[in-house]
N, C-alpha and C positions, 0 to 999 in steps of 0.2 A: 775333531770337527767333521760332518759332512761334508761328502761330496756332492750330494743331490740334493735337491730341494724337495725332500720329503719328510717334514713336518708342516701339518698340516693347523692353523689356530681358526676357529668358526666363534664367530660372537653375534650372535642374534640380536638383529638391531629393535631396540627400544622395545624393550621384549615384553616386561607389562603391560603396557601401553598398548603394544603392538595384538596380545593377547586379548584386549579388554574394547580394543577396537572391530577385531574380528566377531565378538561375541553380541558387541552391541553395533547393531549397522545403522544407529543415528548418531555416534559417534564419529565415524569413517569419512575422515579427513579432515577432524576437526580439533581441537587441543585438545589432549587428556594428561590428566598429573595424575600417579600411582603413588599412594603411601599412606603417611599420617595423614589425617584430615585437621585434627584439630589446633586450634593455636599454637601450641608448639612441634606439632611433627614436623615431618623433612619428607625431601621430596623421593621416591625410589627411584622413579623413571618418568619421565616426560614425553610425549609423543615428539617428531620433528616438527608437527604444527605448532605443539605449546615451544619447545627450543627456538624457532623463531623470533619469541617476545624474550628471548632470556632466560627462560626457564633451566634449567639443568639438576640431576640428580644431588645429593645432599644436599641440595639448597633448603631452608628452614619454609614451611610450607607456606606464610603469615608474607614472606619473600614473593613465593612464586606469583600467589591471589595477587599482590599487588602488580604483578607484572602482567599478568594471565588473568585478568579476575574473570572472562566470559570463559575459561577452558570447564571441563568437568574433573573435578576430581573427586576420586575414588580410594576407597580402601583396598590393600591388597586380596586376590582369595588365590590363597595358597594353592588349592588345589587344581587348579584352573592351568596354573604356570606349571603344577609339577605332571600333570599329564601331557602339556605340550612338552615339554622339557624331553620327558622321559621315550615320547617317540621321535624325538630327535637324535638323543644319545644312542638308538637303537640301532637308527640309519649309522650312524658312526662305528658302532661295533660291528656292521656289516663289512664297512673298508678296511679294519685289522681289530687284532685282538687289543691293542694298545692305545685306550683311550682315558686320555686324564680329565675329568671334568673338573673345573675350577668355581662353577657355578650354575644355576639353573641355567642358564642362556648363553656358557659358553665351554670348551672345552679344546685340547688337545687333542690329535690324531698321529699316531706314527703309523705313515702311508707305507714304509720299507716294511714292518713288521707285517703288512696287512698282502705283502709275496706282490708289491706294484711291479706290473711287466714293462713299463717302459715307465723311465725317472728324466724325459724333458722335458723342457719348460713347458713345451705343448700337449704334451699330453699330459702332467698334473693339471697343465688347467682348464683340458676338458674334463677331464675327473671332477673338479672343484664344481665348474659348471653345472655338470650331473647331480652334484650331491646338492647346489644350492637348487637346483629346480624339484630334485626329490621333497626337498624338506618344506618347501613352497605347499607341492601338493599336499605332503602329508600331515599339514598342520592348519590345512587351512588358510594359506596364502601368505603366514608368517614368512618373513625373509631374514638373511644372514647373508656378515661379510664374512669372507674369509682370506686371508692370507697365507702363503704359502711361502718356505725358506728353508733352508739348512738349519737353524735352530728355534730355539723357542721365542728367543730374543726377537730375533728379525720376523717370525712368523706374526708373533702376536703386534707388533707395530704396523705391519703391512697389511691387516686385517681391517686400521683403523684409517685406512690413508685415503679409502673410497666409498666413505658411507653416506647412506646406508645401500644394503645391497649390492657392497662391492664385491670386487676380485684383484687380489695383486698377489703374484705370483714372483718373487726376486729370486733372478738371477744365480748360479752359483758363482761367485767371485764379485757381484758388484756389490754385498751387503754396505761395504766401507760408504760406498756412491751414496748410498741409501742414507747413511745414517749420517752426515759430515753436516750438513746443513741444518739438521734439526737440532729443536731447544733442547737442553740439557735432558729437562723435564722427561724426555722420551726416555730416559734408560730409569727401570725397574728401582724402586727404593730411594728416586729424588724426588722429595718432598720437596713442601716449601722451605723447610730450614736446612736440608740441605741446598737447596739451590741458593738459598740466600747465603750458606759459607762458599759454595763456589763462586759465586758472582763476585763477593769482595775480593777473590785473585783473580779478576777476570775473565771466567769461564760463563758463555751464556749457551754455547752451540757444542754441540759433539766435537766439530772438529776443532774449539779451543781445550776443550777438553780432552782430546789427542795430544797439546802442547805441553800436558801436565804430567811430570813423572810418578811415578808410583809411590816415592818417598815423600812427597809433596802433597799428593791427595791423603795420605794416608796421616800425614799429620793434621790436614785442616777437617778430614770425617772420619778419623779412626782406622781401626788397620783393617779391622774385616769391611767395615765399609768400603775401605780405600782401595784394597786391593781386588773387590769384586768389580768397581766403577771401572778402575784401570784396563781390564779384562774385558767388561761389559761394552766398551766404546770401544774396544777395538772389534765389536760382532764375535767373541769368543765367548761361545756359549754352548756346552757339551751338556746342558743336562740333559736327561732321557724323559720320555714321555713313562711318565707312571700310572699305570691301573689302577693299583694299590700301595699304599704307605704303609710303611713296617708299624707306625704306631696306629693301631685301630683307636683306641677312645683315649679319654682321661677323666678317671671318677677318682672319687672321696666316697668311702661308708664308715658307720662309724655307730657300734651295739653300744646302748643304755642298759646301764644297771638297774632302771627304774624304767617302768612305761613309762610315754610321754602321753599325754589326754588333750590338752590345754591347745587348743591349734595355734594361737599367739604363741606360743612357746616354739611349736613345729615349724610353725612358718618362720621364727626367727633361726633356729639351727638348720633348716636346708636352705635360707638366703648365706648363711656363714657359709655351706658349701661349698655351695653356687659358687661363690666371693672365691675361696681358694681352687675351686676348677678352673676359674680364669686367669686364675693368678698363674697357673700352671699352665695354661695355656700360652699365657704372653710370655712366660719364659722361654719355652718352647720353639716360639714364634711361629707357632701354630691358630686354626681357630676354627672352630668345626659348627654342624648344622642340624646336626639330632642330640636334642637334648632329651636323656632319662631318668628317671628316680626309681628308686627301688626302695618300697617299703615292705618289713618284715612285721606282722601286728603281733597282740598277745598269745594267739592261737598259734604264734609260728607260720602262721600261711603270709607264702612272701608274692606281694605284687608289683609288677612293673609297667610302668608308664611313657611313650614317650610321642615326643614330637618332633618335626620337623621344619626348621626354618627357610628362609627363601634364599638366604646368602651366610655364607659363613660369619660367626660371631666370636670376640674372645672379649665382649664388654660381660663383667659380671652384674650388672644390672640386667641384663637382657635376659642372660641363663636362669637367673634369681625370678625373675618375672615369670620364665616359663616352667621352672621346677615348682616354684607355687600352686600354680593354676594347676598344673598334673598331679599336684599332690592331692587338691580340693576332688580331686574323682577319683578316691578311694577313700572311702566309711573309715575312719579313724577314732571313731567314739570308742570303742575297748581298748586305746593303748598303740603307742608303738614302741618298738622293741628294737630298731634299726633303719635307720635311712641312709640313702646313699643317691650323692646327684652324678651323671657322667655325661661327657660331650665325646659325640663320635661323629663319622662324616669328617674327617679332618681338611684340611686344607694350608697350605703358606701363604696365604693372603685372608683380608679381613675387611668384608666390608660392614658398617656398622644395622644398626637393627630401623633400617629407612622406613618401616613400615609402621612401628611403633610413635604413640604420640606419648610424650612425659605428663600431661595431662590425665587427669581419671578419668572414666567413665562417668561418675557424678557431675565434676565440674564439667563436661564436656554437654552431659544431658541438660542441665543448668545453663547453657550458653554461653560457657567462658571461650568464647570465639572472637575472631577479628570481628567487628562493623560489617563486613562482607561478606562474613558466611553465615549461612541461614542456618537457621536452629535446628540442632540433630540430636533424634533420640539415640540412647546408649544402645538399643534392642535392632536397629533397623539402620546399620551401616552403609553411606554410598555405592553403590557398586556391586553391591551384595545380590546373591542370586534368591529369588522367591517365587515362588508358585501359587496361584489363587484357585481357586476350584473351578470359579467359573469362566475366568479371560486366562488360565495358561498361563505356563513360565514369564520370568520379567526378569527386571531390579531393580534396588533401591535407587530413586532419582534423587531425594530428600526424603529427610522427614523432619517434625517438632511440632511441640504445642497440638501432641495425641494422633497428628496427624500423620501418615505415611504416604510419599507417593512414589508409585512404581511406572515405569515404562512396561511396556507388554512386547518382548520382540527378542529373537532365539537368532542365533548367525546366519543362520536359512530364511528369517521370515521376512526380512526388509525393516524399514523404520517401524516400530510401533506405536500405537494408540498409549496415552497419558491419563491416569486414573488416580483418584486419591483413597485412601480409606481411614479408618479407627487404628491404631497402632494395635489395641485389642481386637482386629475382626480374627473371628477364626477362620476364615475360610482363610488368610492367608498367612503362608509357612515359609520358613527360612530355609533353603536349602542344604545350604553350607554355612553353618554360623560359625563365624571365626573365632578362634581360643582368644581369649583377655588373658 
């Protein structure tokens, strides 16, 4: 264990949201929900105005409208998040070479790796200070908590203890203080069914949970459970901040004796993939965010595809979905000769694919929607950035029933003017069309 309080955990509060606010200044300060839109999505991120009404992340979207029905909601645009993202992690690799990112919006810092000349409490957390106002500037006003602690354990909870926009910085020696009072819940990998085997021996707090010996928990959650929790609520927590993971991807390929033509055919053996990528993944206990295919055609010329997700996944429904889509943008009409799907971008946690709706695009353009949400074409997603020739950048406010309507107004311009048009005009163009 550390002696200093030098790991460092940053989590960028309500980071879609927060991203989607900045971009749209008729938004700014008012509810926004990030994700699926459609009847059955889920929520990604919620702004603190829409958490207000209840709203919170994987909540099923059909949930939040009824809680939030005046907020806006929006579809994710990937690219939006991974350029703020990416000059953040940059700030980060300024303070040491030793940074773990966990996901677009938050990551690990080892401060010791990064040669910190003074490790008290006061001066990590002018450091923190500095680095939350840097990130401020250089994203555009975006903010982060961050907590600071001798391990990863205590960082990452103290992170969440004054949001948004917090700073907590614990003590070397008081972690115990820190964590005795808090629900079970707070220590890594209590679920709800684990918390519901602790609760039936009476553990609801950390510190009943101190009353529990190690042969005890380890028979009511199992032995690697049991003995991680044991260790975990005493604030023993040695792991190191990792740059990189020994396992770079996890793919499956696999040469036909026969070309394949039939894209029903294709599409069904890279969802089988997909299907065993993730199976390999949950074994693992891993779950990664670059998904790629590699096909070999008749001619031997081999191409590769990939993409990038906003959160780690190890659902193979999700991988399956996006090996598809990457496969459709490569000419397959003479034959394929080999396919092969991989996830890379690894990670130990897994958040699920909040962006995605199980609904299609058909029944979605069709109106298979709550009562309260307005009819939306499949072409012309919420949220989504567009350009007209003649009024300048926007986004999708709505659209249906052939209709489109766009807001006119860029993070610089102030609130903007409300315009409708033809979902066919051509003067107006998608900027970033999101992969299906």
């Amino acid at each position: 264990m550390r002696g200093e309080a030098t790991v460092l955990h940053l989590d960028l509060d309500a980071f879609f949201a927060s991203v989607e606010q900045r971009d749209k200044p008729s938004l700014r300060g008012k509810p926004v929900v990030v994700g699926g839109v459609g009847g059955r999505g889920v929520v990604a991120t919620a702004s603190y105005e829409a958490r207000a009404f209840g709203v919170h992340s994987a909540m099923p979207t059909a949930e939040a409208r009824r809680r939030c029905p005046h907020a806006a909601f929006l579809t994710g645009r990937f690219h939006a998040y991974q350029e703020a993202s990416a000059t953040v992690m940059a700030l980060l690799r300024e303070l040491s070479p030793l940074v773990e990112p966990l996901s677009l919006d938050e990551a690990f810092v080892d401060l010791a790796a990064g040669g910190l000349a003074e490790t008290s409490v006061d001066a990590v957390a002018a450091l923190a200070r500095r680095l939350k106002d840097d990130v401020a500037q250089a994203t555009g006003g975006i903010t982060g908590s961050v907590g600071v602690a001798t391990s990863k354990l205590v960082a990452k909870i103290a992170s969440d203890l004054d949001k948004p926009d917090g700073l907590v910085v614990v003590a070397p020696g008081s972690e115990l203080d820190l964590l005795r009072p808090m629900q079970v819940t707070v220590i890594p990998g209590v679920g709800p069914a684990t918390a519901e085997r602790l609760r039936r021996i009476g553990v609801h707090t950390v510190a009943d949970l101190l009353e529990i010996s190690e042969e005890e928990l380890v028979r009511v959650v199992g032995q690697a459970h049991g003995r991680g929790l044991f260790w975990l609520a005493r604030a023993e927590d040695d792991r190191p901040v990792v740059a990189e993971r020994e396992t770079k991807s996890v793919s499956i390929e696999d040469t036909y004796e026969t070309d394949h033509v039939d894209r029903r055919v294709l599409d069904g053996l890279i969802g089988r993939q997909a299907a065993k990528v993730a199976e390999r993944l949950r074994a693992a206990k891993l779950s990664g965010r670059t998904v790629t295919v590699k096909i070999r055609l008749h001619d031997f010329s081999t191409h590769t595809r990939s993409s990038t997700l906003p959160a780690p996944t190890d659902d193979g429904r999700v991988v399956s979905r996006l090996a598809r889509s990457l496969l459709g943008e490569v000419d397959t009409s003479g034959g394929v000769r080999l396919l092969g799907v991989g996830v890379s971008g690894l990670a130990d946690w897994i958040q699920e694919d909040l962006f995605a709706d199980e609904s299609s695009a058909e029944e979605e353009a069709a109106g298979d929607l709550l009562p309260t949400s307005p009819p939306m074409s499949a072409e012309w997603r919420p949220g989504m950035d567009v350009e007209h020739e003649a009024h300048g950048r926007g986004w999708v406010w709505g659209s249906g029933k052939g209709v489109v309507t766009v807001r006119f107004e860029t993070a610089l311009s102030g609130p903007g003017k409300v315009l409708s048009f033809a979902v066919d005009d051509p003067a107006l163009t998608s900027l970033h069309r999101p992969r299906r």
